[in-house]
N, C-alpha and C positions, 0 to 999 in steps of 0.2 A: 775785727779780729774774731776767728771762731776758733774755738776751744772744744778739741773733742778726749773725751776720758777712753779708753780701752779696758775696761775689766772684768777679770772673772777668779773664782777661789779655784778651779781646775786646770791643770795643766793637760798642755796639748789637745786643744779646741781651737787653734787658728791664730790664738790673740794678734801675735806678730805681725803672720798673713793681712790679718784687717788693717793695723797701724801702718804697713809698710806699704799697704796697694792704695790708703785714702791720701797716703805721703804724698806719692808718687801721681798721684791724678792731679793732685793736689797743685804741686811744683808746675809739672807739664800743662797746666791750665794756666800758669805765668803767676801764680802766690806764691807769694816769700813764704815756705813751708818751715816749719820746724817739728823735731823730733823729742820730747824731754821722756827721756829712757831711766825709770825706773826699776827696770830689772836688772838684779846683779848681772844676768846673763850677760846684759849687753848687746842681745840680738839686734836690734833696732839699730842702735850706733855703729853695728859692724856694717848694716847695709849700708845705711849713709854716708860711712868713707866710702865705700866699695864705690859710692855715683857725686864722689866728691866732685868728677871733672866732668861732669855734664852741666851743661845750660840749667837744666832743671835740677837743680844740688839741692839738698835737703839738709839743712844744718843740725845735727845732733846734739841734745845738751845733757848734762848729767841729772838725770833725775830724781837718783839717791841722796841728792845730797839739799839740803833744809830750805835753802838759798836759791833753789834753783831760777825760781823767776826772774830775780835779777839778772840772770845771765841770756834772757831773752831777750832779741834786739825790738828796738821799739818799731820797727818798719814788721815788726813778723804780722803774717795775715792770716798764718792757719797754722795752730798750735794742735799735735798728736799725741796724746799722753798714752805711754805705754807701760805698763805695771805688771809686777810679779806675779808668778801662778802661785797660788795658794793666797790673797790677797785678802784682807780683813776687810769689814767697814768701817774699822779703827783707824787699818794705818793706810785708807785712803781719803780720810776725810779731809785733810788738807786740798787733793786733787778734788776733792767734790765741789768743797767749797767755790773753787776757781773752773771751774768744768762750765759748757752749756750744752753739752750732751753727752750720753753716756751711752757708749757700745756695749752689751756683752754676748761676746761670739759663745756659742754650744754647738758639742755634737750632736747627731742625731743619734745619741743612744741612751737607755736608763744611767750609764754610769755618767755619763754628764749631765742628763735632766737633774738628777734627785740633787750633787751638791748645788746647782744655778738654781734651784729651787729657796735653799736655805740662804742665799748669797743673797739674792733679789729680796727676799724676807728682810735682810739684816739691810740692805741699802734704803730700803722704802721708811727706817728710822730716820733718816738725816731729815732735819729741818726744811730743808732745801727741795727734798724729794715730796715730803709728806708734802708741802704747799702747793705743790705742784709747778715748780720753780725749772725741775730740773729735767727733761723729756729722757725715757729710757729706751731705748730698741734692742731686737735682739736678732742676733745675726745667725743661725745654724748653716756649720762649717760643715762642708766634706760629704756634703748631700749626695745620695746616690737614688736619683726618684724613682727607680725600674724596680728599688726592693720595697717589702711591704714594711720590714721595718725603720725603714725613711721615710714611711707613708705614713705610718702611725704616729713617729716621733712628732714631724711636725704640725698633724693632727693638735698632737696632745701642747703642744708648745701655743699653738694658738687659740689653745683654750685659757692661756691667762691673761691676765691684764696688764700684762705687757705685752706689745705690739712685737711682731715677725714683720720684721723689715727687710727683711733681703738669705737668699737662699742662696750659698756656694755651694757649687757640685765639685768632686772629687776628683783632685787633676794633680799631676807632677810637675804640670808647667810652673804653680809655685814655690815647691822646693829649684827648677831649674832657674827661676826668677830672684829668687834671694839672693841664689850665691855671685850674680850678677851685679846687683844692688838695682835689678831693675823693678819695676813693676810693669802690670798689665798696659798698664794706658801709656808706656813708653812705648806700642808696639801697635801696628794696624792691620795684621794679615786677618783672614777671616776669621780662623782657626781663633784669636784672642779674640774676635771683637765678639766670638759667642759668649765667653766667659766675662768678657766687659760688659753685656748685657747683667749680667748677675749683679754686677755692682751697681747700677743705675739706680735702682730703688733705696738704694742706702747713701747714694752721694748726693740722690734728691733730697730724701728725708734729712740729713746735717746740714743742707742747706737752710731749708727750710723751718726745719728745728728752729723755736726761742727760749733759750735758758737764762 
């Protein structure tokens, strides 16, 4: 079973996007997938009804609530932890504790660098993380590489020490994909398999990840 965390303290950076498209490869690769949706929102769990009657169904569980793991079936193969924007390293230390990798999607702009800056600061205290227990990557969402300030952002991103694992360019296919409950990799035309490129670096890396 692999266990992936989804976080970050800023809202509207992707986070969803990521949880909902690794779901989704995820299921359609034949894993008993699950979703434990910690944000009140609910975003995640609305997808997951939305592709309740496909082959490839994603089981949504409640993830505000204390108990959640019990409510994980014991065949699950690939657990996607999805968490609130504005998220502490207080009240995600339970999911840390239980995590074996941790995503956190950024934009590429200053007003998302500076809070992931102090976020990744406050994560790299957990036990887990300092030992080197727990592998981090970071995902910059909504990339537009033709600007120079996409160019600098993830310049400057990969000057820390955490690794840039994978680069999303700026597409409406995934707000058209949500409200479907589909993802990327439900789909083969060329047009997606560009942007399915994009994720290969990050499905490899969680694969390969050991936390």
């Amino acid at each position: 079973m692999k266990s992936i965390l989804v976080a970050s303290s800023k809202g509207g950076v992707g986070k969803t996007t990521v949880v909902t498209n690794l779901a989704a490869q995820a299921a359609v690769a034949g894993l008993n997938t699950v979703i434990v949706d910690a944000d009140p929102q609910q975003s995640s769990t609305h997808w997951a009804q939305r592709r309740a009657g496909l082959d490839s169904a994603v089981l949504p569980i409640d993830g505000t609530r204390k108990q959640w793991a019990k409510h994980v079936p014991d065949d699950a193969q690939r657990i996607i932890i999805d968490t609130p924007a504005g998220a502490t390293r207080s009240s995600l230390d339970g999911f840390l504790d239980e995590a074996q990798v941790v995503i956190v999607p950024v934009g590429p702009s200053a007003l998302d660098i500076e809070p992931t800056v102090h976020f990744l600061n406050e994560i790299h205290k957990h036990p887990r993380v300092k030992k080197g227990q727990l592998p981090i990557g970071l995902v910059v969402n909504r990339v537009k590489p033709w600007t120079q300030a996409t160019q600098q952002a993830v310049e400057l991103l990969k000057s820390w020490n955490v690794p840039v694992i994978a680069q999303m360019r700026d597409s409406q296919a995934y707000v058209m994909l949500a409200g479907l409950g589909r993802g990327l990799h439900d789909y083969h035309s060329a047009q997606i398999r560009e942007h399915q490129a994009d994720w290969a670096p990050l499905i490899n890396w969680t694969q390969r990840a050991r936390g």
